[in-house]
C-alpha positions in Angstrom: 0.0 0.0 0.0 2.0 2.8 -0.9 -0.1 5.7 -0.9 0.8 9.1 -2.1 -0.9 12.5 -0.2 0.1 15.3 -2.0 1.5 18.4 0.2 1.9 22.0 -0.9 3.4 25.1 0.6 2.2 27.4 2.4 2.9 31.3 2.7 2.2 33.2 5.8 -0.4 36.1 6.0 2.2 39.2 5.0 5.1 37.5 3.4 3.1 36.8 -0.4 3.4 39.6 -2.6 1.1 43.1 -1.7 0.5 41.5 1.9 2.0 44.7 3.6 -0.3 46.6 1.6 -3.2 44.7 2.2 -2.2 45.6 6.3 -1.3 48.8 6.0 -5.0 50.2 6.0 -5.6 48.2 9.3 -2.4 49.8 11.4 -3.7 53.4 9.6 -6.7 52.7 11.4 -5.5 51.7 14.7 -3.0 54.6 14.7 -6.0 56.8 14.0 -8.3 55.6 16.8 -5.3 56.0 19.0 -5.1 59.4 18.1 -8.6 60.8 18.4 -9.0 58.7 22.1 -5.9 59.4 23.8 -3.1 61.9 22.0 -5.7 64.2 21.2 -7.2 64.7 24.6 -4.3 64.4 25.9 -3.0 67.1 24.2 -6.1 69.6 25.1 -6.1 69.1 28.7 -2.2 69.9 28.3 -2.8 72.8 26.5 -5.6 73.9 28.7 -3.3 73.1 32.1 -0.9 75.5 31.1 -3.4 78.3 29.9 -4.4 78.1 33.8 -1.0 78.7 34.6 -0.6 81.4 32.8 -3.7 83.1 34.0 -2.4 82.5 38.1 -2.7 85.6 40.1 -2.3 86.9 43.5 -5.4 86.2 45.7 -7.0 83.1 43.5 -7.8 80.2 45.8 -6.9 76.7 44.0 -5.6 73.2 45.1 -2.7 71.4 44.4 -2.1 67.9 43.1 -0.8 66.7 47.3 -4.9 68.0 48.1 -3.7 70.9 49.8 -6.6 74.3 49.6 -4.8 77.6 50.0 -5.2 81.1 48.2 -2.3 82.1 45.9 0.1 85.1 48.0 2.7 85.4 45.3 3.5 84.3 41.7 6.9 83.6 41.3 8.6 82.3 37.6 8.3 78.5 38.4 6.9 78.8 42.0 3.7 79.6 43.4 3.5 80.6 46.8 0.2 79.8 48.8 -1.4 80.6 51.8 -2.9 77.9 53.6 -4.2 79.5 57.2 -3.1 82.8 58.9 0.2 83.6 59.1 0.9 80.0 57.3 2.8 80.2 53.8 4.1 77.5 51.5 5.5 77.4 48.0 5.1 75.1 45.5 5.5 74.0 42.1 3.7 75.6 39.6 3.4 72.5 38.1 1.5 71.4 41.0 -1.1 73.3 41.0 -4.3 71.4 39.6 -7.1 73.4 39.9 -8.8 76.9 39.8 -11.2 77.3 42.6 -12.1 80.6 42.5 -10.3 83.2 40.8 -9.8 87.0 41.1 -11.8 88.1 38.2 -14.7 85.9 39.2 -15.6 87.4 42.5 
């Protein structure tokens, strides 16, 4: 009984010829939905971070990334300096500052 089963050779999924291009409209599309959910957003609370910082002044009350409430005493270049209860003053990071409470030109 000498039976013969023929085999042939297979190519893997991106190795025949035009498989690259048959992927490349697949990692487009991943690349894209990464960009719309998580660069993008990223890059607008970023943006929107550092338009706060820029609008610090003296007297706004805001909270800082450690939880800490105080009202800002004195803008420095890269530090903030806040008041946190009479007679109590700390500086910090501008960096750390997370939120607005209450400015200024709102009261």
């Amino acid at each position: 009984m000498n039976s013969f089963i023929p085999v042939f050779a297979q190519t893997s999924p991106g190795t025949e010829p035009g498989g690259f291009m048959l992927l490349f409209p697949m990692y487009f599309i991943i690349f894209l939905v990464f960009y719309i959910f998580l660069i993008r957003p990223q890059k607008k609370k970023q943006k929107e971070h550092q338009e706060m910082m820029s609008r610090l002044t003296k007297n706004d009350a805001v909270v800082t990334s450690g939880g800490v409430h105080g009202i800002v005493a004195a803008v420095k270049d890269k530090t903030v300096v806040l008041k946190v209860d009479d007679n109590v003053k700390i500086e910090f990071d501008r960096n750390s500052i997370v939120t607005v409470i209450k400015s200024r030109s709102e009261k």
